[in-house]
N, C-alpha and C positions, 0 to 999 in steps of 0.2 A: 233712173236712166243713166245707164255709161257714158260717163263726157269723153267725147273726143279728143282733148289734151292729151301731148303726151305726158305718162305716167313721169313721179318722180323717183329715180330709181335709187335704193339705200342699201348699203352695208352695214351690217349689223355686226360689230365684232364685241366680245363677250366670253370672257375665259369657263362661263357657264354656260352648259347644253340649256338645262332648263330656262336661263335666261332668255340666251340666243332664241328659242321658240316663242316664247312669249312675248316679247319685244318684238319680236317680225310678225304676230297674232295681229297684238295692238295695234302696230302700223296699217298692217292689210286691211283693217275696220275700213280704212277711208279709201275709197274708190282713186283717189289722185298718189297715191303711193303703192310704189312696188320694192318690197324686198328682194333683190336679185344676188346677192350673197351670204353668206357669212363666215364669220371668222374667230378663232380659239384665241388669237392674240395675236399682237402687234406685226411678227414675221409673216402670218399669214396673211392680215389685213394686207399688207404692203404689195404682196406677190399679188393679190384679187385686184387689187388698185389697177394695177400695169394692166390687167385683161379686160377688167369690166368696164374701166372708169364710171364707177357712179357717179349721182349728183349732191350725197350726202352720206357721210358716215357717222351713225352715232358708237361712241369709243367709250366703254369703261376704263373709271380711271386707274382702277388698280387691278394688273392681270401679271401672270408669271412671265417669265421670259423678258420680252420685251414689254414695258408698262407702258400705260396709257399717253405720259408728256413725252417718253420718248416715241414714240409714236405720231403723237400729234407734232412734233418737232420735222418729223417727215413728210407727211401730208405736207404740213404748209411751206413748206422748204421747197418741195417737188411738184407736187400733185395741187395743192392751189383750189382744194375741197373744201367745202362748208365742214364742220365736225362740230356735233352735239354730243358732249362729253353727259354720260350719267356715274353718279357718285354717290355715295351712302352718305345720310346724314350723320357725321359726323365732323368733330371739331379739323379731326386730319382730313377729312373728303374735300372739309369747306377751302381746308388751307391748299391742297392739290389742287382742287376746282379752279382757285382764282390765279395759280400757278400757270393752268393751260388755257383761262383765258390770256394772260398776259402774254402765252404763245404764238396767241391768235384764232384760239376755238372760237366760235360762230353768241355758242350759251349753252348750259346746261339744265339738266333736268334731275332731280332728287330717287336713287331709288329707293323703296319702300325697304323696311330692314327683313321683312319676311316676303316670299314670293307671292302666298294670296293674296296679297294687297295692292302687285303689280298694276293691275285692272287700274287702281285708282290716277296713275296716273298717265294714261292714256290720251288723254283731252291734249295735256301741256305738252306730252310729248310729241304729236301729232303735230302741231302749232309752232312748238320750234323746229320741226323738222323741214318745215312749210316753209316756215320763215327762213329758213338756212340756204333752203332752193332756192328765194327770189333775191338772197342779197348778193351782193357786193362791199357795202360799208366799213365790215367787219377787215377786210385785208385792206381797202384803200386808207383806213384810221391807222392799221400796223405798218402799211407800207411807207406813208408819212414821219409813225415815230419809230420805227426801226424795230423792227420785228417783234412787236405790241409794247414794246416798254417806251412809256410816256415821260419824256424830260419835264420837267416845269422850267418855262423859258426866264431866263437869270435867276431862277433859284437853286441858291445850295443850302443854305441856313435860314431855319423861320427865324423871323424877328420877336423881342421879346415880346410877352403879355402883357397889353396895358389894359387899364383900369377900365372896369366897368362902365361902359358910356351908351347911352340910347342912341337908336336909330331911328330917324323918319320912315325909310322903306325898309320894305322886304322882301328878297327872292325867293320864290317859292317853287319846287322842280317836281315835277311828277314823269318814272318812267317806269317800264316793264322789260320784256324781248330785249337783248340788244344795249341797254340800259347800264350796266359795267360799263361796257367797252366807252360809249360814249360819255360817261361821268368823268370816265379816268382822261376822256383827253379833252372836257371843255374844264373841270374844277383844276386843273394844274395852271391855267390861262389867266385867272382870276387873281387879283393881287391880295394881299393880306387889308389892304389899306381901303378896299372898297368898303364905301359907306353904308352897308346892309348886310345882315347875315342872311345865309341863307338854309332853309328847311329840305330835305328830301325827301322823297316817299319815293323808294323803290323794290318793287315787287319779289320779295325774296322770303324762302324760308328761315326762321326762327335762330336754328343751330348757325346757319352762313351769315347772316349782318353782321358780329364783331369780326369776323376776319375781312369780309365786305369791306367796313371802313377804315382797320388798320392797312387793308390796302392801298386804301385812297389819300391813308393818312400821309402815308411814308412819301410821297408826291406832291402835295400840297403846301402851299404857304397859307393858308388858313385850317385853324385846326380841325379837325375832322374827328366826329366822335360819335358814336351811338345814342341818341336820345334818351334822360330819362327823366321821368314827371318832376316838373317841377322848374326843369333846366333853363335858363334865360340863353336866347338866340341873341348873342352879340354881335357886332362890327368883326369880323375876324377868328368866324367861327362858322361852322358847316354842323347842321344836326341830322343824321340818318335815322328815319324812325323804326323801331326796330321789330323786326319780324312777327306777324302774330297781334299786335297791338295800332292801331287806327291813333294818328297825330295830330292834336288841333294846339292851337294857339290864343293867347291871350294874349292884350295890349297892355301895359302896365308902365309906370312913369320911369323904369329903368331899363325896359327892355319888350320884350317878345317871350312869355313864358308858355312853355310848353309845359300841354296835357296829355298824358297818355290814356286809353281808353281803351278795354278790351270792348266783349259785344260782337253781333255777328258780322259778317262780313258786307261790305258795302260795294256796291258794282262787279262783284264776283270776287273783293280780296279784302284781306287786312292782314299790312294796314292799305288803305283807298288814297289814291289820289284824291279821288271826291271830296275826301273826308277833310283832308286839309286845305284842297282850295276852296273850299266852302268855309273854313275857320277866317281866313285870309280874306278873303272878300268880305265879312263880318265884321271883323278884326281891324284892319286895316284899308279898306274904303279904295279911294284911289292914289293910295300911297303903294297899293300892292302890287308885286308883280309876278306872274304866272309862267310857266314855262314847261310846254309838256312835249315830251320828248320821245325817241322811240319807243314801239310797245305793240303787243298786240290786244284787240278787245278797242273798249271803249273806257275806262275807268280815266277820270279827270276832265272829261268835255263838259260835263253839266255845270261840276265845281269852275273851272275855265271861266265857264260862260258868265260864273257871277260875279268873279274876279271883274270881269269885264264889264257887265251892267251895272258895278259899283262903283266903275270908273278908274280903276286897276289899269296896267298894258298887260296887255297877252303874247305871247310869243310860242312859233311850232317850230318844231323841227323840217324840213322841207322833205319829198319824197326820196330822192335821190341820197341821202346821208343817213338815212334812219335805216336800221337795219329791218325792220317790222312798221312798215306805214300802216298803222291800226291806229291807235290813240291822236295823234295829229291828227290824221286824215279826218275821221270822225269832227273834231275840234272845227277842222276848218272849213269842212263841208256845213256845220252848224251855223257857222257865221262868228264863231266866236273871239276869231286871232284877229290881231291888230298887224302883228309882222310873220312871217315865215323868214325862214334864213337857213343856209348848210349849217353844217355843226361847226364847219371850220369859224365861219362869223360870228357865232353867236359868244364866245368872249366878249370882244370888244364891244358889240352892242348892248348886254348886258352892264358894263362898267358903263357906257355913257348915256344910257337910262337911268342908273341911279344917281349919274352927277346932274341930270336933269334936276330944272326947277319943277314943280307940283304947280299946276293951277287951280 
């Protein structure tokens, strides 16, 4: 049955014909989206803008003429559009990629390095393009830290490394959708000195997590780093788990050691939120702490939920700041959150949960 909504209407710009068709195919799959233009590159997108105004453009990142950042440099400058950048897996895609989100793109989407395989990513594309129509998040986070680049507030210099020392608790993050943007402006918030490391699992492919966390390195006073087997989660240390691989954790009398695990995929990804707040609720009982943040799906409500019947705190991102209310919403409709809060809060709340006593 045709829903009465109105359609979401997209620009498809794309220095490829063959592209450009296929990518406005995929879209049309879903009865709530309309292709209503397209465009060979950046000059064209621009001039379509001024006549059509869509409600989402997805932008290749690299096209002749005008390229992809400089383009999205326009849109958000002017036009004040969602934009879903798609980018080829590669180490320069990943490094551009995270380039225009810091401009202020919405998220992007991987494409296949051959055309037949387009098809495959349909699903995710469809989903951020969804997501890109019903947010606002994504410009109210850039509009805050000045045109997506996130200061860390009194930091210029990390402080040195100290010694290997154990923690009681542990923060434990799980996001998807949306999921950069909001890392990059709650982990810059957090001091080096808070008393728990903390774990990610954010929904990304393989080739993009080391540019992912050198991105978040370079902002951070706690050091930010790719996970890999074996690694102990210190006081003063942020682990990303890395693309392809499902992250759990061990208790151990020096620390929080991390396991890496391939295997198939658990609540539609790996690595799974699931996967590790399930380790952490195991792991660390009601010392642990959960935090699941925007995204779309469900992946981390079950894990959430055990974090929380092991006597853990739980914490969602609130409707209004998540750029994709999927993952929370799910969590909190379960029963399983102990606090909601905006993104802007959940710093501070964060730091005086772990200065919390345990009972």
């Amino acid at each position: 049955m045709q829903s009465d909504r109105r359609k979401i209407r997209v620009l498809v710009v794309d220095d490829s014909a063959v592209m450009r068709k296929l990518i406005k195919n995929l879209l049309e799959r879903d009865e709530d989206i309309e292709v209503v233009a397209t465009a060979i590159d950046g000059d064209f997108a621009l001039s379509k803008i001024e006549s059509i105004k869509p409600d989402v453009v997805t932008l290749d990142v690299d096209m002749p003429r005008m390229d992809g950042l400089t383009t999205l440099r326009h849109i958000v400058a002017k036009h004040h559009i969602p934009v879903v950048m798609l980018s080829v897996l590669t180490s320069l895609g990943a490094m551009l990629t995270m380039q225009a989100l810091e401009l202020g793109a919405f998220d992007f989407v991987c494409k296949p390095k051959v055309s037949t395989q387009v098809g495959d990513m349909a699903e995710e594309l469809i989903s951020r393009v969804k997501g890109a129509a019903r947010s606002r998040a994504v410009s109210l986070i850039a509009a805050e830290n000045g045109a997506g680049h996130v200061p860390a507030p009194g930091r210029r210099k990390r402080r040195p490394k100290s010694h290997v020392r154990d923690s009681k608790k542990l923060i434990a993050i799980g996001a998807s959708s949306g999921g950069p943007h909001a890392l990059r402006y709650l982990l810059p918030r957090i001091p080096a000195d808070v008393d728990a490391p903390i774990l990610i699992v954010q929904h990304m492919m393989e080739s993009f997590t080391p540019t992912f966390v050198r991105w978040l390195d370079e902002i951070c006073d706690m050091e930010v780093r790719e996970a890999k087997d074996g690694d102990l989660a210190i006081p003063g240390k942020i682990l990303v788990a890395p693309g392809g691989y499902h992250m759990t954790v061990n208790k151990t009398s020096v620390g929080a050691q991390v396991v890496l695990e391939s295997g198939d995929p658990v609540s539609g990804h790996k690595p799974s939120v699931d996967v590790l707040f399930q380790s952490v609720a195991k792991e660390y009982g009601l010392l642990g702490i959960g935090l699941i943040m925007t995204g779309m799906g469900s992946d981390g409500a079950q894990g959430i939920g055990e974090i929380r019947n092991a006597g853990g705190h739980t914490l969602a991102q609130d409707r209004e700041s998540c750029s994709v209310y999927g993952m929370p919403r799910v969590a909190i409709e379960k029963g399983f959150i102990d606090t909601v809060l905006p993104l802007k809060d959940m710093p501070e709340y964060l730091i005086s949960v772990v200065g919390q006593q345990s009972v």
